[in-house]
C-alpha positions as CSV (number, residue, x, y, z in Angstrom):
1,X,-29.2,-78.9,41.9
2,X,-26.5,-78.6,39.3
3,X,-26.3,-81.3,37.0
4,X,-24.0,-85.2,37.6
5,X,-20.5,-84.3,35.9
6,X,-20.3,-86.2,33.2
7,X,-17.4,-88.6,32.6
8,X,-16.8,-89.9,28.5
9,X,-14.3,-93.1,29.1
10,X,-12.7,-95.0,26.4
11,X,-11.4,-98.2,26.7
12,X,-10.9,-100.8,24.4
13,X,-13.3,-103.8,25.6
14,X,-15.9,-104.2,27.8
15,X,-18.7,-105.5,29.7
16,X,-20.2,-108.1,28.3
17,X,-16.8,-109.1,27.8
18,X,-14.5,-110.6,29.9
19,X,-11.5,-111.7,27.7
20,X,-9.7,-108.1,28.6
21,X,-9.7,-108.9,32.5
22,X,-8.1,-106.1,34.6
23,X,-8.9,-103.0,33.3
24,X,-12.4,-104.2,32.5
25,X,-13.1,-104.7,36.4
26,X,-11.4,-101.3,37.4
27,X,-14.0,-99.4,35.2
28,X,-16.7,-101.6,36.1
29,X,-15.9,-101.1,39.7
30,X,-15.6,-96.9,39.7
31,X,-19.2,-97.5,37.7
32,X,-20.8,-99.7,40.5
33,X,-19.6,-97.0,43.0
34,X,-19.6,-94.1,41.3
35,X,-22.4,-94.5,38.6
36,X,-24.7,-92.3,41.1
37,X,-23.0,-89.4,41.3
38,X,-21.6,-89.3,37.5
39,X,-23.1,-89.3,34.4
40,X,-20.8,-92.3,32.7
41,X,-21.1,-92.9,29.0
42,X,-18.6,-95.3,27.6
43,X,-17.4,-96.1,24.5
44,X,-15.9,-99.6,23.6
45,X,-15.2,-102.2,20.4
46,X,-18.4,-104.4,19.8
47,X,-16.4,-107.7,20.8
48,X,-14.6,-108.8,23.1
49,X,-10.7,-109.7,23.3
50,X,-9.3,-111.8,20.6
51,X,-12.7,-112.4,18.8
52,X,-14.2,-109.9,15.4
53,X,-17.6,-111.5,16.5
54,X,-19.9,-108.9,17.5
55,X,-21.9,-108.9,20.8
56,X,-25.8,-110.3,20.0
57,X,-28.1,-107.9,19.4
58,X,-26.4,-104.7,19.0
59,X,-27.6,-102.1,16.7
60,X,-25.2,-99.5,15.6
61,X,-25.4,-95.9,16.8
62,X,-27.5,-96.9,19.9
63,X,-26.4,-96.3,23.4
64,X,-27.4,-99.2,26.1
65,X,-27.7,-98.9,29.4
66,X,-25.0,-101.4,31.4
67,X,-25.0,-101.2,35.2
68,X,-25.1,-97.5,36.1
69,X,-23.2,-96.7,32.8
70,X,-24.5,-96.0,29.2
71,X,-22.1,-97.7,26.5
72,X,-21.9,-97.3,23.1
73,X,-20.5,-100.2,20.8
74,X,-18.2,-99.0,18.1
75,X,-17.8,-100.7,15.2
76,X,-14.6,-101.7,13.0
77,X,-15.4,-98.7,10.4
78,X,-16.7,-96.8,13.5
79,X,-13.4,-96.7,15.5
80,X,-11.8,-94.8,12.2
81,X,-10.5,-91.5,12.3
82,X,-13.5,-89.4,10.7
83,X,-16.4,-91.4,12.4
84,X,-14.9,-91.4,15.8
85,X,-14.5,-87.4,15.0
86,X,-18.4,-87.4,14.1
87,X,-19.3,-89.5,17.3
88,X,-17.4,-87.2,20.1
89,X,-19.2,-84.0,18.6
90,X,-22.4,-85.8,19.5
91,X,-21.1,-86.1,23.2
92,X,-21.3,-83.5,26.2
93,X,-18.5,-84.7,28.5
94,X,-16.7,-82.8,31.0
95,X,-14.0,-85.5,31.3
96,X,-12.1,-87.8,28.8
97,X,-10.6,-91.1,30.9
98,X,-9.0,-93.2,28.7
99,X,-7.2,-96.7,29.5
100,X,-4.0,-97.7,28.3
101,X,-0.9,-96.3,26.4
102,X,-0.7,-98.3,23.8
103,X,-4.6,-98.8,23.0
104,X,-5.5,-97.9,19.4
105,X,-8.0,-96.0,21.0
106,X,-6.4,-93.7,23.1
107,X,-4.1,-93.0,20.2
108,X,-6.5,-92.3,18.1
109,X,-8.1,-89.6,20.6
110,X,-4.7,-88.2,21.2
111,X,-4.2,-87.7,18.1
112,X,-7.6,-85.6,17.0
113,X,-6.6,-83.9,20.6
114,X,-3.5,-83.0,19.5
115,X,-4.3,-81.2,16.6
116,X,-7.2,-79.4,17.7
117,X,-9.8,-81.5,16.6
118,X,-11.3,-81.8,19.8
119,X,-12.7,-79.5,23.2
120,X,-10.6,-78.4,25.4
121,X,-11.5,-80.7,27.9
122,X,-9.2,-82.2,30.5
123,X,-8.4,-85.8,29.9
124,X,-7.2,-88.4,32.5
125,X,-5.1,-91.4,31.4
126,X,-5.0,-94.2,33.2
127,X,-2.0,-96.0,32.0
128,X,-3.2,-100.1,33.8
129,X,0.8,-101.2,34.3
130,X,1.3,-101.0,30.5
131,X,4.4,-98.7,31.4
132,X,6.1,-101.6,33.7
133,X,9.5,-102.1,33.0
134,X,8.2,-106.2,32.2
135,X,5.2,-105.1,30.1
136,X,7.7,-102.5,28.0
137,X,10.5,-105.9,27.4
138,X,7.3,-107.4,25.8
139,X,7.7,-106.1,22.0
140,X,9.9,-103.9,23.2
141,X,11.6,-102.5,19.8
142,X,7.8,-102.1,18.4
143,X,7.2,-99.6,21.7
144,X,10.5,-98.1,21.8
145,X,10.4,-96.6,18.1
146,X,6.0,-95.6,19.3
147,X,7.3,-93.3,22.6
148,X,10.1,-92.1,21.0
149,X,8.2,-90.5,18.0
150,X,5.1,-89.9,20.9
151,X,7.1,-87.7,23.2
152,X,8.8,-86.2,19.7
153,X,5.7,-84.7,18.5
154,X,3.9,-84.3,22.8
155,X,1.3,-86.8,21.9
156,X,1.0,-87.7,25.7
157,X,1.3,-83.6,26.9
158,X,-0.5,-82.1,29.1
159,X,-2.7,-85.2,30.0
160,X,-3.8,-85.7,33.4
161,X,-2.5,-88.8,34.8
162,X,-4.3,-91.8,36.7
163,X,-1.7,-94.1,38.3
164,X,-2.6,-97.0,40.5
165,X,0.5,-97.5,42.7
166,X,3.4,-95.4,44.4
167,X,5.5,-97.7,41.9
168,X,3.5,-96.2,38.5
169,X,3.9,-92.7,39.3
170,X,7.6,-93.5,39.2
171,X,7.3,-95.5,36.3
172,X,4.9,-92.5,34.0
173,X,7.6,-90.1,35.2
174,X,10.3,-92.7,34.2
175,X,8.8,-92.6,30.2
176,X,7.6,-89.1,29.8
177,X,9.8,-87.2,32.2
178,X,9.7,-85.6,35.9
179,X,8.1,-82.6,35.0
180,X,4.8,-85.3,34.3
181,X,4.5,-85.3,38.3
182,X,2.9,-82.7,39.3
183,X,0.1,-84.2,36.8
184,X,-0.1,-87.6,38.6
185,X,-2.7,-88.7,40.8
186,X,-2.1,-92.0,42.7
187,X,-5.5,-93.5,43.4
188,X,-5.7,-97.6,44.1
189,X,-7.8,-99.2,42.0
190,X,-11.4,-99.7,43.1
191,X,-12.9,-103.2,44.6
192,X,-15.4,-104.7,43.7
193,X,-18.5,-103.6,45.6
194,X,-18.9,-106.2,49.3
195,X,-22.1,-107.6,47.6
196,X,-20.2,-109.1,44.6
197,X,-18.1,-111.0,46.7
198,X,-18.6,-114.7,48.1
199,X,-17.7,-115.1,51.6
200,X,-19.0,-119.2,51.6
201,X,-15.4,-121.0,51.4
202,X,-13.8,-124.8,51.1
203,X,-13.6,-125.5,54.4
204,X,-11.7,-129.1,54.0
205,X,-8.0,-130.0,53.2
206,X,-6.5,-133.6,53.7
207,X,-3.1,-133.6,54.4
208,X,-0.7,-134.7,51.0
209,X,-3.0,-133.1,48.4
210,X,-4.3,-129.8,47.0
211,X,-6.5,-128.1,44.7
212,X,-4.2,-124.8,43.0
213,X,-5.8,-122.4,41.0
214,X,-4.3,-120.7,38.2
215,X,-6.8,-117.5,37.0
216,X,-5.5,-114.7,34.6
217,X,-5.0,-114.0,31.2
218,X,-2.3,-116.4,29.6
219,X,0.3,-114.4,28.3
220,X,4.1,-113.7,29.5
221,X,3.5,-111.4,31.8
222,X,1.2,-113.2,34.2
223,X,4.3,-115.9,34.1
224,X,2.4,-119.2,34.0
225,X,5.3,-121.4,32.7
226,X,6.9,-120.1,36.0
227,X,4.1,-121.9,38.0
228,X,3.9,-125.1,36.0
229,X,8.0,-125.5,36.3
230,X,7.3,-125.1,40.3
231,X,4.8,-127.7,40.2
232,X,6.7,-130.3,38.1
233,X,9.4,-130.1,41.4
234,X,6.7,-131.5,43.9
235,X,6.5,-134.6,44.4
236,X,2.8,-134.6,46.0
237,X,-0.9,-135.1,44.4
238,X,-2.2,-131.5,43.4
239,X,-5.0,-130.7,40.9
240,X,-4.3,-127.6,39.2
241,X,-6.8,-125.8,37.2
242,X,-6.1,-123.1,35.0
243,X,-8.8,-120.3,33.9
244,X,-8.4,-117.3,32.0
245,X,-8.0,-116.4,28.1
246,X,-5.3,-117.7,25.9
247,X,-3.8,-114.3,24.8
248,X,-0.7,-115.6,23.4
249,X,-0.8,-118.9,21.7
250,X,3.2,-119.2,21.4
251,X,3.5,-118.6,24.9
252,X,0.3,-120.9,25.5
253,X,2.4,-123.4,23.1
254,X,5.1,-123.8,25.6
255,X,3.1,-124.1,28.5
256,X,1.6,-127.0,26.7
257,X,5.1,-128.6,26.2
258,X,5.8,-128.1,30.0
259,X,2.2,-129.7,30.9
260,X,3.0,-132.7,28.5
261,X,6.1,-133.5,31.0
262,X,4.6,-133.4,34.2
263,X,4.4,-136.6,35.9
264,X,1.0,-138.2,36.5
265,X,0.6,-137.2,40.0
266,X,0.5,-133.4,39.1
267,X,-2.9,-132.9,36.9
268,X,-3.1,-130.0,35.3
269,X,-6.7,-128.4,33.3
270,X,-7.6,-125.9,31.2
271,X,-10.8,-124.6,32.3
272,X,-11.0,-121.4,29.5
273,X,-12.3,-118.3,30.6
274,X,-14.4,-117.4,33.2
275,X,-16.6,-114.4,33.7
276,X,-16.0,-111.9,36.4
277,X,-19.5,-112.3,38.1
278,X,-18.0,-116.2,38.2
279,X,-14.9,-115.6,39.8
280,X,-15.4,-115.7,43.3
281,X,-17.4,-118.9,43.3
282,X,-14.6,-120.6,41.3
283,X,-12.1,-118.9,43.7
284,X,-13.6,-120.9,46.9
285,X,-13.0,-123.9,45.3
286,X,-9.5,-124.3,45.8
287,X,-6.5,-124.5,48.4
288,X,-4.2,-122.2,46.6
289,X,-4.4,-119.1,44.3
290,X,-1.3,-119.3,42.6
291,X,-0.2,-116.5,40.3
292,X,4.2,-115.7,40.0
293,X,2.9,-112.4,38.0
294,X,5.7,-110.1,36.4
295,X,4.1,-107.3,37.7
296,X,0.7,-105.9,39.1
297,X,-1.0,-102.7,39.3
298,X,-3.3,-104.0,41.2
299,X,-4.6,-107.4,40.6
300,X,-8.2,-107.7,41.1
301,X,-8.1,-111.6,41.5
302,X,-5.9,-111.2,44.2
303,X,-8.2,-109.6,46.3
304,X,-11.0,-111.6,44.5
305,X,-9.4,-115.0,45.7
306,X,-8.8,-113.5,49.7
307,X,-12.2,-112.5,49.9
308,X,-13.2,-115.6,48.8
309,X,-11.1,-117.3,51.6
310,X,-8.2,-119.0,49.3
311,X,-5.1,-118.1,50.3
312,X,-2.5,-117.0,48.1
313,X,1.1,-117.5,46.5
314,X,1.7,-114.5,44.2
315,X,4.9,-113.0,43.4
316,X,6.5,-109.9,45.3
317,X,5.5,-107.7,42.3
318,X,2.0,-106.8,43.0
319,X,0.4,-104.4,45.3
320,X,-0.5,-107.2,48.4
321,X,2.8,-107.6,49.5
322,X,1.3,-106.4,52.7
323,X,-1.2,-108.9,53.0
324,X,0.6,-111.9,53.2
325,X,1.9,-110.5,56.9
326,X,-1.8,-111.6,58.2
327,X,-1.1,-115.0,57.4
328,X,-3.1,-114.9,53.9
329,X,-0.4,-116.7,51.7
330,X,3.4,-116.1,50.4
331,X,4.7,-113.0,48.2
332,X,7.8,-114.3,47.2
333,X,10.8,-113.2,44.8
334,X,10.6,-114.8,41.5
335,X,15.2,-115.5,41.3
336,X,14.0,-117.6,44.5
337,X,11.8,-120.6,42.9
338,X,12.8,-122.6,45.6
339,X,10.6,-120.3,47.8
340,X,7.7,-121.1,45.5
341,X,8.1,-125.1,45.6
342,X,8.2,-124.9,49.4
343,X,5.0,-122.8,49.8
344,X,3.5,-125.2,47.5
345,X,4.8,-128.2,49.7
346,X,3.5,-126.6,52.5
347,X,-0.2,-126.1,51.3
348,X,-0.2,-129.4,50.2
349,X,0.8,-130.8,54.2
350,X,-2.1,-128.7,55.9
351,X,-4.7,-130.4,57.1
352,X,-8.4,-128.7,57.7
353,X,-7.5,-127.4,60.8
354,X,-4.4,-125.5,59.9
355,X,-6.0,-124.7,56.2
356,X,-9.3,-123.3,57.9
357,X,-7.1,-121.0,59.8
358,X,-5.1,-119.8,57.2
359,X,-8.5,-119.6,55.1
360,X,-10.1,-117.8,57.6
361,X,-6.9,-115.2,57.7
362,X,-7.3,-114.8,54.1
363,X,-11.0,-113.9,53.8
364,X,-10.9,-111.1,56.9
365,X,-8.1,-109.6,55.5
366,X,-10.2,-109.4,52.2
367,X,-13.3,-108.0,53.8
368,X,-11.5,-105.7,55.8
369,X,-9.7,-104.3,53.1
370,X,-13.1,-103.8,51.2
371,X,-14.8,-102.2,54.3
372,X,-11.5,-100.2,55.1
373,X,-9.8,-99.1,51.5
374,X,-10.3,-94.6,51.2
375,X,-9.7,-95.6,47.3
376,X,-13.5,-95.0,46.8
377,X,-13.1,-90.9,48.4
378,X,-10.7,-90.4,46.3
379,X,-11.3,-91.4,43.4
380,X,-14.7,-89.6,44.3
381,X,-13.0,-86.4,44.7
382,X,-10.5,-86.6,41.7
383,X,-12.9,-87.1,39.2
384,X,-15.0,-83.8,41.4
385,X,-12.3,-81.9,41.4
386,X,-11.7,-82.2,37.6
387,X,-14.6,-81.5,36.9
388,X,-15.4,-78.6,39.1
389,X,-12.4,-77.1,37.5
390,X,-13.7,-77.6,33.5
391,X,-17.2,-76.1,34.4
392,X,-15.0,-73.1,35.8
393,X,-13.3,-73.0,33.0
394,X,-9.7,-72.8,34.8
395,X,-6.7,-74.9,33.6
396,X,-6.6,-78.4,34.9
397,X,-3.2,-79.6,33.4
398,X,-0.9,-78.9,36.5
399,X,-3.6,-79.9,38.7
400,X,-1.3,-81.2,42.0
């Protein structure tokens, strides 16, 4: 029997953190499906987002085993140039997957790529919506002068690409040119596996009030000053909690300023982070998953909160436009706030019998898509493929 193909993935924080969210979940989850088929070693940063605390017990140089994954934590002085050199000659990999343009990682391994400091291996970039025309406005002077000087001197050439949506092949071809194309795979994110997710759900709702969860990173891009300035229209009782990291405290700052001025009837809490095993059971707690996003790839809480029976009320920049045909929630156009106070008026009228219903709606659709989605094949086959083609020693670059 010849041997698992081995898959080397960078990416900038991990498992046991949390504070990174998306692109955490979408390795995690080709781990938990994949992990017995493919030999995955990772290689992360030894804390997790917006902390220089180390993870407990970690001893430098060691590899532990997490899920069906081995991971490596690299330290400050071991994520420089030289000893990041030293640490992939100790690796046999078949595959490089890194995560993210802009991470400090991937540059760093496209830049001993580029000149020749590492195998000819192929390497797959998964690019996690970080070339969305919203996430490049976000300092977007600082990532202007990076792509221009990147494309100048082919940084990002002959990579093999990983895109999520229909919308981010257009989007990698849109930065580094059409002749990228023929190098993009479009593969859907991975779920997370049907015995992660809670299918027990709220199952009440009086009429006039409603619990609304807010759960995401708090930044601009997830838009939740958008949200708060919808809620301060309704006139109604609502509870809204708000979970995820603060990643941007100027932007948090204003949010703050907003919250301040609701009236008393609208109360708003900060419930921090929460970690991804924790999701769904915070999920079923509430009448609403709110979340007027600037854009997702994918949006694993999305799916999270369906699954877990809440219906949703997400902008009509994500993925799950689809979904709210079934009866699961709104996807609405952010010009149109108006749209967004009405949904929200309208979750707050149901009573249990309409709410179970939609409820209901919400978490088949969620376990249908998880029973149903071919995004496991294929990303099966990709990563086969790829592999197949470096252990033949044949060119991978143009692979269609």
């Amino acid at each position: 029997m010849s041997p698992k193909p081995k898959i080397l993935i960078l990416i900038n924080h991990y498992l046991p953190g949390f504070h990174y969210g998306g692109p955490i979940r979408s390795i995690a989850n080709i781990v938990n499906w994949l992990g017995e088929e493919f030999d995955f070693k990772i290689l992360t940063k030894d804390h997790d987002l917006n902390s220089n605390t180390p993870y407990p017990n970690l001893t430098s140089g060691q590899w532990y085993n997490v899920g069906k994954a081995q991971v490596r934590y690299l330290s400050q002085q071991e994520q420089q140039f030289p000893n990041l050199l030293r640490i992939f000659s100790q690796i046999d990999y078949d595959i490089l997957y890194l995560n993210i343009v802009f991470s400090a990682l991937t540059i760093e391994t496209l830049s001993l790529s580029r000149i020749g400091l590492l195998p000819k291996k192929p390497i797959i970039l998964a690019p996690r919506g970080t070339l969305n025309a919203s996430a490049l406005k976000l300092k977007s002077s600082k990532k202007s002068i990076f792509l221009s000087l990147a494309r100048r001197i082919g940084l990002y050439n002959n990579l093999i690409w990983h895109a999520t949506t229909r919308e981010e092949v257009t989007e990698i071809a849109n930065v580094f040119g059409t002749t990228t194309l023929r190098q993009i795979h479009c593969i859907a994110n991975l779920p997370a596996p049907i015995e992660q997710v809670s299918t027990s759900y709220m199952t009440s709702k009086l009429p006039g009030v409603a619990r609304i969860v807010f759960l995401s990173r708090i930044d601009p891009m997830k838009n939740l000053l958008f949200a708060l300035e919808c809620l301060g229209q309704i006139k109604s009782k609502i509870v809204f909690d708000i979970y995820g990291p603060i990643k941007d405290e100027g932007y948090w700052l204003k949010c703050q300023t907003v919250i301040a001025q609701l009236p008393q009837h609208i109360q708003v809490n900060y419930k921090g982070p929460v970690s991804a095993e924790d999701v769904p059971k915070v999920l079923k707690e509430y009448h609403l998953f709110f979340l007027p996003t600037l854009n997702e790839n994918f949006g694993h809480a999305i799916i999270e909160a369906l699954c877990a029976g809440c219906p949703i009320l997400i902008s009509d920049r994500t993925p799950w436009n689809d979904a709210v045909k079934h009866g699961t929630g709104w996807a609405l156009p952010l010009e149109k706030p108006e749209l967004f106070i009405g949904a929200l008026q309208t979750t707050i009228n149901m009573g249990t019998d309409e709410f179970t219903r939609h409820s209901n709606l919400a978490l088949n659709f969620g376990l249908n898509y998880l029973q149903t989605t071919s995004s496991i094949d294929e990303m099966r086959e990709f990563l086969r493929k790829i592999a197949h083609l470096n252990r033949g020693a044949q060119t991978v670059w143009s692979t269609p």
